[in-house]
C-alpha positions in Angstrom: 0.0 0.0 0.0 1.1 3.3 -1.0 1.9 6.0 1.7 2.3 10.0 1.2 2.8 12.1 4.5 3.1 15.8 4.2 4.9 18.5 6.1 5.2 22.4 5.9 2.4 23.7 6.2 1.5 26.4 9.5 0.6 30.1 9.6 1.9 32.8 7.3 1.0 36.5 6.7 -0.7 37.6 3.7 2.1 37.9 0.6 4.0 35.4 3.1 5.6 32.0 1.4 5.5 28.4 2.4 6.7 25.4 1.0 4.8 22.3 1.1 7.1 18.9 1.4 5.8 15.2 0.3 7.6 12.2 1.0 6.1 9.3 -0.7 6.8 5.4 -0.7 8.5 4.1 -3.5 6.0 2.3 -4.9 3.6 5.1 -5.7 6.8 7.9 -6.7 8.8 6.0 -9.4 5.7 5.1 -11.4 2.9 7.7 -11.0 2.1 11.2 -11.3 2.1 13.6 -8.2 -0.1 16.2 -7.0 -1.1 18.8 -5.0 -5.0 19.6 -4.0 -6.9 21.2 -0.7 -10.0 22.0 0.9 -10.9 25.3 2.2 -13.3 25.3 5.3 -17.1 24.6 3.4 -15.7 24.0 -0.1 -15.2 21.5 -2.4 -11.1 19.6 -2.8 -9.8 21.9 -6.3 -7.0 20.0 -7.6 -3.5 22.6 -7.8 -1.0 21.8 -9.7 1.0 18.0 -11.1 3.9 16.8 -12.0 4.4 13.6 -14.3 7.0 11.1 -13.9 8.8 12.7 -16.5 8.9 16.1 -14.4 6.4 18.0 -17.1 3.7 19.8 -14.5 1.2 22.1 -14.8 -1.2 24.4 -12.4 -4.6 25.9 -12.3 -4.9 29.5 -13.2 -5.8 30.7 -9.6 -2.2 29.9 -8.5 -0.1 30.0 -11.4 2.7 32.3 -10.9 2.5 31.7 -7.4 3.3 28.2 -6.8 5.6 26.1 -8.3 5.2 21.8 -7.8 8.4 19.8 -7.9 9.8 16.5 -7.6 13.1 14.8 -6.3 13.8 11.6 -7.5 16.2 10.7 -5.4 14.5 10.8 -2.1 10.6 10.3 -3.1 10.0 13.7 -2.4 7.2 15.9 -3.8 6.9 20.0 -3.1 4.9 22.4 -3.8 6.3 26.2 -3.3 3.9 28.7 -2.4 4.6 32.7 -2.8 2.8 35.8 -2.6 0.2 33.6 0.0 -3.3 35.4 0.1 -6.3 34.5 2.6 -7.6 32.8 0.4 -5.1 30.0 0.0 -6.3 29.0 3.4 -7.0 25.3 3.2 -5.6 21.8 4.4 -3.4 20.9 1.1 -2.8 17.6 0.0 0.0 15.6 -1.7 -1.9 12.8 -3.8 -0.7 10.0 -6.6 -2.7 9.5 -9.4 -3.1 5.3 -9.1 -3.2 2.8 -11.9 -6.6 3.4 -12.6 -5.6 7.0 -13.8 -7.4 8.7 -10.6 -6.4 10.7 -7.8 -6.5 7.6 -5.9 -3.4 8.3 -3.1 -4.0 10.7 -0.7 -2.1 11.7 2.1 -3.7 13.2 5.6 -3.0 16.9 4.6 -1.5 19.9 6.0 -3.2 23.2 6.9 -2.1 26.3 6.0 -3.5 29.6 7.3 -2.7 32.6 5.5 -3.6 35.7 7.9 -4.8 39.2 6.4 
């Protein structure tokens, strides 16, 4: 069974940065594509940004130019940078696989970040 725990996240002022870390077992980080979602408090997940095996990623609109997803091979790590942090962006954020069945299937138990005004 996979595993993906995430650290970094905590309270920042508004225009403040964070980044994100994901460490993931082997068997979901060599073969799979990683991402980034979260939940802000009465809303829906919204998927963030992903990274392919390969290293091509991509993000939404809402935080492109802000943060930046990245992957280290070597260690099984995922991260996702976060800059110029708005209100807004407050929301538990998780680092998720995309499984065999070509879903967001892996989920880890998410980190909140509070962004204050």
């Amino acid at each position: 069974q996979g595993q993906l725990v995430e650290s970094g996240g905590g309270l920042v002022q508004a225009g403040g940065s964070l980044r994100l870390s994901c460490a993931a077992s082997g068997s979901i980080f060599s073969f799979n594509a990683m991402g980034w979602h979260r939940q802000a408090p009465g809303k829906q997940r919204e998927f963030l940004c992903a990274i392919t095996s390969g290293g091509s990623s991509n993000c939404v609109d809402s935080v492109k130019g802000r943060f930046t997803i990245s992957r280290d091979n070597a260690n099984y790590r995922v991260y996702l940078q976060m800059n110029n942090l708005k209100p807004e962006d407050t929301a538990v954020y998780y680092c998720t696989a995309v499984s065999h069945f070509g879903e967001w299937d892996y989920w880890g138990q998410g980190t909140q970040v509070t962004v204050s005004p």
